[in-house]
C-alpha positions as CSV (number, residue, x, y, z in Angstrom):
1,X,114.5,79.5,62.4
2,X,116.4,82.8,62.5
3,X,119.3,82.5,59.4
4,X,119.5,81.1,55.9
5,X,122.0,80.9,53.4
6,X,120.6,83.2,50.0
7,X,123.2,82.6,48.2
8,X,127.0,81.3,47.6
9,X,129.9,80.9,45.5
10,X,132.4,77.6,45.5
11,X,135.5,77.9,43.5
12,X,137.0,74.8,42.0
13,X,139.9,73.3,44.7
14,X,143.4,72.4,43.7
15,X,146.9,73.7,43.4
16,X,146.8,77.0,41.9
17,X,150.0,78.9,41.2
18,X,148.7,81.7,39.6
19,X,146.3,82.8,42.4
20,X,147.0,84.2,45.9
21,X,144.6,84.6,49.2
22,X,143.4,87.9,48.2
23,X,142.4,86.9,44.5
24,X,140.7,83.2,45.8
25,X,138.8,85.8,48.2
26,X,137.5,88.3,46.1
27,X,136.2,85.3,43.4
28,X,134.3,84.1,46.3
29,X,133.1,87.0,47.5
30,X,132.1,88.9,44.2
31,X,130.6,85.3,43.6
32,X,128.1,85.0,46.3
33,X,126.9,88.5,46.5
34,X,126.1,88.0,42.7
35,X,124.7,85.0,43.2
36,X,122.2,86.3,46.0
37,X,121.3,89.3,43.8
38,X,123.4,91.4,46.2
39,X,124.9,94.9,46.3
40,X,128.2,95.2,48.2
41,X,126.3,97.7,50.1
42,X,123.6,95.5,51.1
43,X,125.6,93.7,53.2
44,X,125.8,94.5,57.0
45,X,128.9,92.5,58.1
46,X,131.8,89.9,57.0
47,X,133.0,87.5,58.8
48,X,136.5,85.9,57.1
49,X,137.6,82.2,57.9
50,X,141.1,81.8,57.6
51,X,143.3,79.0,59.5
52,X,146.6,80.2,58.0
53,X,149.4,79.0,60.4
54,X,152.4,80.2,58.2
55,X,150.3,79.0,54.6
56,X,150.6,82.5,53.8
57,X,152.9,85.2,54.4
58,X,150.1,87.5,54.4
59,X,148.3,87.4,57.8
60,X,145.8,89.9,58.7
61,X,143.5,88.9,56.2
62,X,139.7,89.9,57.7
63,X,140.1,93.3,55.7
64,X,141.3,91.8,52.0
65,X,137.5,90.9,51.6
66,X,136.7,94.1,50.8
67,X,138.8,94.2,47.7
68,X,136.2,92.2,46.0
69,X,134.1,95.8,46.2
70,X,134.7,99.3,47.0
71,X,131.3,99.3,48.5
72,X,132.8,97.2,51.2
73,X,134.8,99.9,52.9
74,X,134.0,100.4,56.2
75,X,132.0,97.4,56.6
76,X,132.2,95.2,60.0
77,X,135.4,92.5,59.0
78,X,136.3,90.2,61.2
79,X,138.4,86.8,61.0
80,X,137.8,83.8,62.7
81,X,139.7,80.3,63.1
82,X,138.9,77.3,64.9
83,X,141.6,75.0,62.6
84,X,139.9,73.0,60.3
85,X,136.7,74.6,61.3
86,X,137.5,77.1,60.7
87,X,134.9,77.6,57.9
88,X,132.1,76.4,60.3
89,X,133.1,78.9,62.2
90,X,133.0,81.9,60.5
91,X,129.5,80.7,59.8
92,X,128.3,80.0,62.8
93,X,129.4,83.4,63.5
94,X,128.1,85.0,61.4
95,X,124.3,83.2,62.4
96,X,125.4,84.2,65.8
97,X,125.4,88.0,64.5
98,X,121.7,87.7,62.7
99,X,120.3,86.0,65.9
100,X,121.5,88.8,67.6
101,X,120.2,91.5,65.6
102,X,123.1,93.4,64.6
103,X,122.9,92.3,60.7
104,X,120.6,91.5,58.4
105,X,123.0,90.0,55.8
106,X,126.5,88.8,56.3
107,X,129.0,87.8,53.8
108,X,130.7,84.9,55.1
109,X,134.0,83.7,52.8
110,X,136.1,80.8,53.5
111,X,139.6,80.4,52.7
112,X,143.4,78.8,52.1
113,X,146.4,78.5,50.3
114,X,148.3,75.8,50.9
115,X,150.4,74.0,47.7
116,X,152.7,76.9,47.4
117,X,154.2,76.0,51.0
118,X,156.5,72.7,51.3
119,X,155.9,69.5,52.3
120,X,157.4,69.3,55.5
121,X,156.2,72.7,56.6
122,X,153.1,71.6,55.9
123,X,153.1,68.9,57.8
124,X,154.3,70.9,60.7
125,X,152.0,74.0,60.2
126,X,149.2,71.2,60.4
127,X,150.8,69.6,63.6
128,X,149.8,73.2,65.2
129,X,146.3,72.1,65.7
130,X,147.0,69.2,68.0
131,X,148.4,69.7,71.3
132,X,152.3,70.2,71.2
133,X,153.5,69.5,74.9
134,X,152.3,65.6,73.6
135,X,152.2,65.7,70.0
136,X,154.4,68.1,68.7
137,X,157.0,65.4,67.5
138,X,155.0,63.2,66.1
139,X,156.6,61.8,62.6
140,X,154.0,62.8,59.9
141,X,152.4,65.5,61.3
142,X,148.7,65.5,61.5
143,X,148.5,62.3,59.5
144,X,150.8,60.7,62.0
145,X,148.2,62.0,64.4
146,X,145.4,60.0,63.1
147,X,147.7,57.4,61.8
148,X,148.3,57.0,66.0
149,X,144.3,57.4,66.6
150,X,144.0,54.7,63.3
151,X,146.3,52.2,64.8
152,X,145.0,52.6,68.0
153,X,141.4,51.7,66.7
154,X,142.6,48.8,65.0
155,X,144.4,46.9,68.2
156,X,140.7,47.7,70.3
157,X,138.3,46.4,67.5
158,X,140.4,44.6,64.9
159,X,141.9,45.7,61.3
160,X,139.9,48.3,59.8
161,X,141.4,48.3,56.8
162,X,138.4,46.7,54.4
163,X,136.7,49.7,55.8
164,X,138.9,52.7,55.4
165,X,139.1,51.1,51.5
166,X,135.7,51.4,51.2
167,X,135.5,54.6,52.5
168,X,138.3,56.2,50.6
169,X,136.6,54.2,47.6
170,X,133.1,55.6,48.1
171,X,134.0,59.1,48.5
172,X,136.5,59.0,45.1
173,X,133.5,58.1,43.5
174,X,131.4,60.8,44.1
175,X,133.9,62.9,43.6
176,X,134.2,62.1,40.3
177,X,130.8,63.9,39.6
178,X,131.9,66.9,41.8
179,X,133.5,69.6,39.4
180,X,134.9,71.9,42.3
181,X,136.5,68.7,43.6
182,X,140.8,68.8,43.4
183,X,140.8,65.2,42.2
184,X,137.9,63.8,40.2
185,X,139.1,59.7,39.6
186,X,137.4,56.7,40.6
187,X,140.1,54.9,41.8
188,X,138.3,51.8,43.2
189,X,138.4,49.8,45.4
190,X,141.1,47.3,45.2
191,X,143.8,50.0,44.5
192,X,142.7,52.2,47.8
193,X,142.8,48.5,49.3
194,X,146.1,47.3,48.3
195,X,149.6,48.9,49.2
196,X,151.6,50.1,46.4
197,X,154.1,52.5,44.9
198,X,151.4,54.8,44.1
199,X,149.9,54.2,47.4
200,X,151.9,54.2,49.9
201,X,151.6,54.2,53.8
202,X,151.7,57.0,55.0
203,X,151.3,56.8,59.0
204,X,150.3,53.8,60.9
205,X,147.8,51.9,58.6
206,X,146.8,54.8,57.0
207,X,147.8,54.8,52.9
208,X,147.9,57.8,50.9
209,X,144.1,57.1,49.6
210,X,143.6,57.4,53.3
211,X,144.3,61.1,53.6
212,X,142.7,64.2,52.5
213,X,145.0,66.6,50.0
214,X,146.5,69.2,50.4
215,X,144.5,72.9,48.3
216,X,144.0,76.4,47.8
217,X,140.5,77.1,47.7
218,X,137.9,79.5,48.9
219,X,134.0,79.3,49.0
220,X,131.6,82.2,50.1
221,X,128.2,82.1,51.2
222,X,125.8,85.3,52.2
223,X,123.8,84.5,55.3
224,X,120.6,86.9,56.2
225,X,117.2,86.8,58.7
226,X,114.8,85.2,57.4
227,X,112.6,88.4,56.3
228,X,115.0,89.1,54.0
229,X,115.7,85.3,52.8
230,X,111.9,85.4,52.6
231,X,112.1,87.7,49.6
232,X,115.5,86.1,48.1
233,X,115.4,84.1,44.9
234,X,116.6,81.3,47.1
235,X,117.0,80.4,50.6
236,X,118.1,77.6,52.8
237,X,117.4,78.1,56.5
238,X,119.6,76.9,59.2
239,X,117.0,74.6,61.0
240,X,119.8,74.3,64.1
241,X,123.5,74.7,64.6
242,X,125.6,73.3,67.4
243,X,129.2,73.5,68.3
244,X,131.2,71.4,71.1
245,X,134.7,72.1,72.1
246,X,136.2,69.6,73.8
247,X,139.7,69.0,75.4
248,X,143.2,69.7,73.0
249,X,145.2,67.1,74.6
250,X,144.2,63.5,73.6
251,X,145.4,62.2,77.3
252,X,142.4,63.6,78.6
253,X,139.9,62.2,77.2
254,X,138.9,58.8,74.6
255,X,140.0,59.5,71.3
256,X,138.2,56.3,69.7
257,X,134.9,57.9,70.9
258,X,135.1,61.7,68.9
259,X,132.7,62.5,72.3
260,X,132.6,66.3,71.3
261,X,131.4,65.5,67.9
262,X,128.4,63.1,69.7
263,X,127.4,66.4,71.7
264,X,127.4,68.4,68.5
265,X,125.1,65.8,66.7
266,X,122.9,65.4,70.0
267,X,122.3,69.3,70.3
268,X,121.7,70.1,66.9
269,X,119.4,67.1,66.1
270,X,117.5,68.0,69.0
271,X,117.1,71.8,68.2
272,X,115.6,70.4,65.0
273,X,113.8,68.1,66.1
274,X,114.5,65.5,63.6
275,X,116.4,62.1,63.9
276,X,119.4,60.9,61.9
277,X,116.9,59.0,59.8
278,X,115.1,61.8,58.8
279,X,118.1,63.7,56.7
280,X,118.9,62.7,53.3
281,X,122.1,62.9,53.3
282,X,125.8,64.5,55.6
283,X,128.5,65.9,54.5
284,X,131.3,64.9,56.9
285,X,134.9,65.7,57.9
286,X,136.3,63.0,56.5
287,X,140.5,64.5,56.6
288,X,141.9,60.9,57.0
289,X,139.2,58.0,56.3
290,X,139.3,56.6,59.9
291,X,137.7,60.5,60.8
292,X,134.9,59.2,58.8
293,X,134.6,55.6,59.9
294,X,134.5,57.2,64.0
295,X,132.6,59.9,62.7
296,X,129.7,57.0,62.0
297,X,129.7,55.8,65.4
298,X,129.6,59.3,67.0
299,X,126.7,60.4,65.0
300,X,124.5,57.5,65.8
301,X,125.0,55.2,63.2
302,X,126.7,53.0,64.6
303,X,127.7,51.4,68.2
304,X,130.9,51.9,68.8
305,X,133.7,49.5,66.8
306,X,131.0,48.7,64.8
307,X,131.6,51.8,62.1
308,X,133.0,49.5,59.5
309,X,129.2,47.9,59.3
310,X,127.9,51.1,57.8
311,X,129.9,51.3,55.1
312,X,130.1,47.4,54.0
313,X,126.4,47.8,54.4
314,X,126.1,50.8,51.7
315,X,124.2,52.2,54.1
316,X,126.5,55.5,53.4
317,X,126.4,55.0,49.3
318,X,124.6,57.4,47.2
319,X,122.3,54.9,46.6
320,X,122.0,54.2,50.2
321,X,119.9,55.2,53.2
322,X,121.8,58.0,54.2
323,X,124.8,59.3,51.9
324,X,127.5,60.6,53.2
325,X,129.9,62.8,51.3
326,X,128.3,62.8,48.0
327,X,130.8,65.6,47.2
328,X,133.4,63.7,47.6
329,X,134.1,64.6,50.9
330,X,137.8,66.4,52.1
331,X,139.0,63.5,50.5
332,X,138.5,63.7,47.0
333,X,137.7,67.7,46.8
334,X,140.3,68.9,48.9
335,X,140.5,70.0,52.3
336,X,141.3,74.1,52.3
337,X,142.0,74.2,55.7
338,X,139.9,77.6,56.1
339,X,137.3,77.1,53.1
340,X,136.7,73.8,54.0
341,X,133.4,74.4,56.9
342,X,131.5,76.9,54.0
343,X,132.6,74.4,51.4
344,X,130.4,71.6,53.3
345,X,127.7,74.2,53.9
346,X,127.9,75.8,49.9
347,X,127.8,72.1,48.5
348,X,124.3,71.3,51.4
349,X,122.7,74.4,50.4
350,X,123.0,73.5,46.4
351,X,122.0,69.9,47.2
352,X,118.6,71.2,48.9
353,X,117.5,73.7,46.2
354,X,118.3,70.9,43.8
355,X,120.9,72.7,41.9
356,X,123.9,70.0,42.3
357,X,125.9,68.9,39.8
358,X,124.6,66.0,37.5
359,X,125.5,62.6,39.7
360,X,126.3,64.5,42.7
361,X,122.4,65.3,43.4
362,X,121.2,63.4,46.1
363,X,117.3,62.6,44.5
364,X,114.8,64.1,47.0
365,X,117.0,65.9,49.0
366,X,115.0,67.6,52.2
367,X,117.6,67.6,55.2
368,X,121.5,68.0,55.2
369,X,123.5,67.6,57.7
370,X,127.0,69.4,58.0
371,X,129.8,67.8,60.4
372,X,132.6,70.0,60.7
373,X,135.4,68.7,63.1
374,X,138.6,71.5,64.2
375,X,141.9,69.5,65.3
376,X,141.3,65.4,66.2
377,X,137.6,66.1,67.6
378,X,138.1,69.2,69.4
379,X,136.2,71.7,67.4
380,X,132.9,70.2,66.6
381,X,130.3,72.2,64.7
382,X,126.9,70.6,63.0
383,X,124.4,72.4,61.1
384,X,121.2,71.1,59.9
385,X,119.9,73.1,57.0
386,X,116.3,72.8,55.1
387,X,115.4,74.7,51.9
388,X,113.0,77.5,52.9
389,X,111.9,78.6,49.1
């Protein structure tokens, strides 16, 4: 117990033309320091996470936090990326800082702008976080990636795609309930099911309702020792945090198994000492449904192959025994590539002080598990968090 979160800021996700990097960071930041009762010159440090890849002709970007206050100057900025954890991250860098003494509150802001670049480049500024020498023409980009590991699942254990329905289902649902969320419909389950003009296949058997969207977004949290969250009008404490990097290249190791994402979940629940069956809920990085599905088995839910029984069980519903994405998930809010790791953590920490939107609470919330997954399984950070007042 040496970090918690007093305090945060989540701006809605979507496709935002009149906003750039620097304006969806300073909202965050000027949100969170607010929001934990902060001066600007109470903080010690800033840690930045921003993926970037050619999003944004503006690179450089650890120093454009301190627009959100002249009080910032001179402050400790520093940016971090671990693709799409990169939000994880920057906060586990920034608990990393506390533990070691050299800050007593850090302003941690996640961010990405990514509509105003074009489809294709998109898809190839994506591809960057897989290994090139083998993946770098695949068709699709990133979803063709898991539209390969999707496929690849299917011919070892059967068709999956009952599950991935459910899934995609499941997490449109709560997202309907999530107002930061990019795309608040219910679309159900029969049209996430069935093949259509409106959704198409993407890659492999992976539809459109299979894959996370595409966003600009930013969230911000402040993270401090626990003296000071002691006397904060809120704190959630960090009750472990664990991060596994595994191997870039898929040839090297079994992509059906997400192994560094078991290590991450091992470590952390074990620095807790808790079980799975003792948190109330996970938010988990669900970028392409099949992500989700594995994501069960590597966590301990479920024996490998057998993922799709967890969700055709409800065990994963709100109303289940452990929900699982009640924002929504990546799917339905958006997946900022660089917001996306504080997102998950922003979204835990409301849930545990009970301050979640209407329909989105999770009722009796003690424990919240944050999965955060870099590239297909090669960055793997977990956080288990606990309110502390």
């Amino acid at each position: 117990m040496t970090a918690a979160i007093i305090g945060w800021a989540h701006l809605p996700f979507g496709k935002f033309d009149n906003e750039t990097v620097e304006s969806l960071i300073v909202k965050a930041a000027d949100g969170a320091l607010a929001h934990a009762g902060l001066d600007a010159s109470e903080i010690d440090e800033i840690v930045l996470g921003h993926f970037n890849a050619g999003f944004s002709p503006q690179d450089f970007t650890a120093a454009l936090v301190l627009q959100a206050n002249p009080a910032l100057r001179f402050k400790p900025a520093t940016r971090v990326e671990n693709a799409c954890a990169t939000g994880s991250a920057a906060v586990h860098t920034a608990i990393k800082t506390v533990e070691a003494g050299r800050a007593r509150r850090v302003l941690v802001v996640g961010v990405e702008q990514m509509t105003r670049t074009p489809g294709a480049e998109v898809g190839r500024n994506l591809l960057r976080a897989s290994y090139l020498p083998e993946d770098g023409d695949t068709v699709g980009g990133f979803a063709g990636v898991f539209g390969k590991i999707a496929a690849a699942y299917f011919q070892k254990y059967g068709d999956q795609s009952d599950a991935l329905a459910m899934i995609a289902a499941k997490n449109h649902r709560n997202g309907v309930h999530n107002p930061y969320a990019q795309m608040r419909k219910d679309f159900g389950y029969e049209f996430c099911r069935t093949e259509s003009e409106k959704n198409p296949f993407v890659a492999g058997p992976l539809k459109r309702t299979d894959c996370s969207l595409v966003s600009d977004g930013a969230a911000a949290v402040v993270i401090a020792d626990i003296d000071t969250a002691i006397a904060a009008p809120r704190a959630v404490m960090f009750r472990a945090n664990a991060h596994a990097q595994d191997f870039l290249p898929m040839s090297k190791r079994d992509i059906l198994d997400f192994e560094g994402c078991t290590v991450a979940w091992r470590r952390a629940l074990a620095q807790a000492g808790v079980g799975l069956d003792d948190l109330s809920f996970v938010e988990t990085h669900d970028c392409f449904t099949v992500a989700e599905l594995i994501e069960y088995e590597a966590m301990g839910l479920a024996p490998k192959g057998r993922g799709a029984d967890v969700i055709k069980d409800g065990i994963t519903t709100m109303e289940g025994r452990l929900p699982v994405n009640p924002s929504g998930g990546l799917k339905a809010k958006g997946h900022p590539i660089g917001a996306t790791g504080v997102s998950m953590h922003v979204l835990t920490a409301m849930q545990l002080c009970d301050e979640a939107p209407e329909g989105m609470q999770v009722e009796g919330a003690k424990l919240g598990g944050v999965f955060n997954m870099g590239g297909a399984a090669v960055a793997n950070y977990v956080s288990v968090l606990e309110r502390l007042r």
